[in-house]
N, C-alpha and C positions, 0 to 999 in steps of 0.2 A: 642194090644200087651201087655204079662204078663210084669212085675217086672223082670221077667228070665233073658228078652230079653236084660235088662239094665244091662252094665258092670259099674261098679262102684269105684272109688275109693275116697276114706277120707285122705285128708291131713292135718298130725299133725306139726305145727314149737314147737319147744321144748326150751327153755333155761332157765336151772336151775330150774327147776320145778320138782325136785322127789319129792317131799312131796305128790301132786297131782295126778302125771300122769298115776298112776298105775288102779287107780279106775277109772281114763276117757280111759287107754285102755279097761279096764273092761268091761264096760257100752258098749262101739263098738264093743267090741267080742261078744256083747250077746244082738245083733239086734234080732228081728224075722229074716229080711233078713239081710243077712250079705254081708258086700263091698265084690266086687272082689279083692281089694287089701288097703291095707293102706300105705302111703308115709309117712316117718317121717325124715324129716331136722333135725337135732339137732344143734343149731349154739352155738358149741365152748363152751357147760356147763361146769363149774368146779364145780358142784357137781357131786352125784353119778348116774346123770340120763342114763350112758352107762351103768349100771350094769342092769336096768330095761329092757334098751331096746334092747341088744346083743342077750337074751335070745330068743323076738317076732321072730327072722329071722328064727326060727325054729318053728313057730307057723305053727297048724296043721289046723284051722279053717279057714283061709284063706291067701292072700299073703302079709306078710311085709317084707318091704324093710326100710333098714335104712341107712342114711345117714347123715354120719359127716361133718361139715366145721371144716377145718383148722384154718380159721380165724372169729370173729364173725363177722357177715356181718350186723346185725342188722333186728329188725324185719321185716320191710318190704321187705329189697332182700331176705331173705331169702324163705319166703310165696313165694315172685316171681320165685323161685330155686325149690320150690315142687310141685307146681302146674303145672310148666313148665316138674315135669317128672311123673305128672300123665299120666295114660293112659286109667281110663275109659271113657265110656259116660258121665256118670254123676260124678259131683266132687262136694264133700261135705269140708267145712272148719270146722279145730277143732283147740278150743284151747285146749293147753295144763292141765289146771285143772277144766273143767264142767264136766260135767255126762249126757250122751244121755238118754231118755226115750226109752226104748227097740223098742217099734215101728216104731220111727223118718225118720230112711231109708224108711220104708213099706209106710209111710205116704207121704214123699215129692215125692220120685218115682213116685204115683199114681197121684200127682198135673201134676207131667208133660207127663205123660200119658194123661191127661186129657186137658191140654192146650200145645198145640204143637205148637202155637207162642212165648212160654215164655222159656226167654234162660238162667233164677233167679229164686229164690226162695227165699223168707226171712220168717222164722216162728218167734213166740213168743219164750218167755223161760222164767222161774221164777228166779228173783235175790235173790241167798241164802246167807249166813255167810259162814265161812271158815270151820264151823260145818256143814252144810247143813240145817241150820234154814231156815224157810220161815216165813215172816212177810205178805205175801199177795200182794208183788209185782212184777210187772211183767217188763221187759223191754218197749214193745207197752204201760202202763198204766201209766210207767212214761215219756216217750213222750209225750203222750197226754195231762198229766198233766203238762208239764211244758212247751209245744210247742206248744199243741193243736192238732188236729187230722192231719194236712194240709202236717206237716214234715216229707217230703222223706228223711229217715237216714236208709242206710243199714250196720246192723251189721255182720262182717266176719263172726264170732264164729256159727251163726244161719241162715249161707244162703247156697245155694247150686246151681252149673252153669250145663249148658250145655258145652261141651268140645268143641263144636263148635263156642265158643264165646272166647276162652285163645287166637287165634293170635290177637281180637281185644282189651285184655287186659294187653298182654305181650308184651312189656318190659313195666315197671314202670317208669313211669319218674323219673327222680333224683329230691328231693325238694317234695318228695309226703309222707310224713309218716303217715302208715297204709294203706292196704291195703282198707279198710271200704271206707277212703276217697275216695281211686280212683274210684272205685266199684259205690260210692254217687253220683260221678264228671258225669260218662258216663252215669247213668242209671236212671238219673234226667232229660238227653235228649231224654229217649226212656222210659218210666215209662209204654208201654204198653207191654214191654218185660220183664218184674218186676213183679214177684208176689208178693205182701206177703200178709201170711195166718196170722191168728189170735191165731192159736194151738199152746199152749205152747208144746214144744216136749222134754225141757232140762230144767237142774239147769245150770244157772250161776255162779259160783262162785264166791262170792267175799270177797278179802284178801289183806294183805299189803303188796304182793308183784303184785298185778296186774299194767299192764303199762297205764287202761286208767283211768281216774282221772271224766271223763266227768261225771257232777252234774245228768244225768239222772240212772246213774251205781248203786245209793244208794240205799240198801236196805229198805231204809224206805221211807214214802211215801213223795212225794217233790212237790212243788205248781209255779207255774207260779214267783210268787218272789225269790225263791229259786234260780230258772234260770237268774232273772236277779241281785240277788245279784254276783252270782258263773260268767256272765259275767263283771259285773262291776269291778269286782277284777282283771279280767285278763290284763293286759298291753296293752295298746292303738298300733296297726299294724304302723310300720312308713314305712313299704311297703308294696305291693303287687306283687312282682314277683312271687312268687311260683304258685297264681292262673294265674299269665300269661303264665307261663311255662306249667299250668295243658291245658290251654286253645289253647294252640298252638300244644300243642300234638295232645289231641281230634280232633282239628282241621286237621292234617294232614292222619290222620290215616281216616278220612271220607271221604277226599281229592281221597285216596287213592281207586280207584274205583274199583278194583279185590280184593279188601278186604271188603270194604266198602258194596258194592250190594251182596255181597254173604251172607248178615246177617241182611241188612235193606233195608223198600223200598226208592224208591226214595224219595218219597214224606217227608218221614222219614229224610232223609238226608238232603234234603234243608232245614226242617224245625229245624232241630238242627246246623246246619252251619251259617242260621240267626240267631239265639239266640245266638251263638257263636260271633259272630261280633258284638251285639248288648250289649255284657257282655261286653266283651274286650276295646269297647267303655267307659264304665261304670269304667272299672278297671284303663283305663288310667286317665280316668278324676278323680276317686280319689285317685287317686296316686299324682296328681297335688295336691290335696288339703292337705295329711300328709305330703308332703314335703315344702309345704309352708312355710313361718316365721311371715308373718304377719295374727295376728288374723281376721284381717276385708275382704281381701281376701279368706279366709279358710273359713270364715261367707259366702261372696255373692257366693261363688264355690258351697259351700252345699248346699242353697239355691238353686242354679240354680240344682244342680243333681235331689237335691230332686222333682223338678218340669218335671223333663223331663223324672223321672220314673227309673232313675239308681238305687236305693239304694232298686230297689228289684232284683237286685243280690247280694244284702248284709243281714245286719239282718234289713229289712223296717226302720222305725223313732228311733229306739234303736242305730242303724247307725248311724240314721242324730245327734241323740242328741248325738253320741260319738264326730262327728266333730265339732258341731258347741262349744264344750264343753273345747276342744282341750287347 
């Protein structure tokens, strides 16, 4: 099957991004293969980014569609509002200020020509300046380097689905911000249904109005200590509800067996429903431990997690030593 045969659409979430968003329609207008259509959300910009984008609905190279919120819904509903009215096969995520490499459609397209169990895509992309300087980093190199090769982390801005997989990732849970995470949360249980490729396809952008902050983002190059200075600094979690609420979704939506076997095999499923139980287990018991008041309790709770293998659903001993630190 050609490229042809793939209907395609690219979904932009926009807010307050004209400085940007002109040069990243650009860059998608002037694929070798161009989308069948582009979705664009705009959540409630008050700058001028209507004036950019009123004019696309009249684009003659392929179909945009543009849509306003009334209210700003924030970034993650909204993702969840444009995706939910794509209509190709394939669905590419954009952010609002990078720049495609013209090939990028022609290239992921032929990955899933090529593996038709994969219902993901994740490519590389180079992290530029607000200029588009390149210092020689790449997203995948700063993973590597500050995670090590092991870290399943999918980035929205560089991934791309099958359309057959949005009923198992729509609706978002409440308590989920970013879509990335959710994206992380499901396909950390099916990692055979995940590609990612190595080819850098796009510039990243990066500027001080971006929302993610995460120490891997920097354009310059960053070392294993980096990452644990950049977590040390973050605030110690005094819950865990959010992963129990990500975990209880997952959980019902696999449950759900007219959803579920229409996209994984069984085998597939039980094997992610254990690991599900076996987290959940993990998240209660240290949940018990940050809510604690006594240090020497919070001492033997860790110690016992750490022994019985909990704290690899966390970050492993960088975990243990936040609790027992506590």
């Amino acid at each position: 099957m050609s490229s042809s045969h793939y209907t395609t659409s690219v979904v932009i979430c926009t807010y307050n991004g004209s400085q940007y968003l002109e040069q990243q329609i650009q860059s998608i207008l002037h694929q070798t293969v161009l989308p069948s259509e582009i979705i664009i959300c705009d959540d409630n910009s008050s700058d001028n980014s209507k004036a950019i984008l009123d004019p696309l609905k009249k684009c003659q190279l392929c179909h945009v569609r543009v849509f306003y919120n009334e209210e700003n819904l924030g970034f993650t509903k909204n993702f969840e509002k444009a995706i939910s009215l794509a209509s190709g096969k394939i669905i590419f995520f954009s952010d609002q200020d990078d720049i495609w490499f013209p090939g990028k459609i022609s290239h992921v397209l032929g990955l899933f020509m090529k593996y038709s169990d994969i219902v993901g895509i994740t490519h590389d992309g180079r992290l530029v300046d607000s200029d588009l300087k390149w210092n020689g980093t790449t997203k995948s190199t700063q993973i590597v380097n500050g995670y090590g090769p092991n870290l399943c982390e999918i980035t929205g801005a560089l991934s791309a689905i099958r359309s057959i997989i949005l009923p198992f990732l729509v609706p978002i849970p409440d308590g989920v911000v970013g879509h990335d995470k959710w994206l992380t949360y499901i396909f950390s249980l099916f990692p055979e249904r995940w590609l990612h490729s190595p080819v850098c396809l796009q510039l990243i952008r990066r500027h001080s109005s971006n929302t993610s902050e995460w120490v891997v983002n920097s354009i310059e190059n960053i070392s294993r200590l980096d990452v644990f200075i950049a977590e040390a600094s973050t605030p110690l979690a005094t819950t865990y509800r959010d992963r129990m609420l990500v975990n209880e979704a997952i959980r019902k939506r696999l449950l759900d067996k007219d959803l579920a076997s229409s996209l994984f095999e069984s085998a597939e499923i039980s094997n992610a429903l254990n690991f599900l139980h076996s987290e959940i287990c993990a998240i209660n018991s240290r949940e018990s431990i940050v809510s604690c008041p006594s240090r020497w309790i919070r001492f033997r709770k860790s110690i016992l997690l750490w022994f019985s293998g909990g704290y690899i659903y966390f970050n492993g001993i960088k975990s243990l030593a936040r609790d027992l630190l506590r």
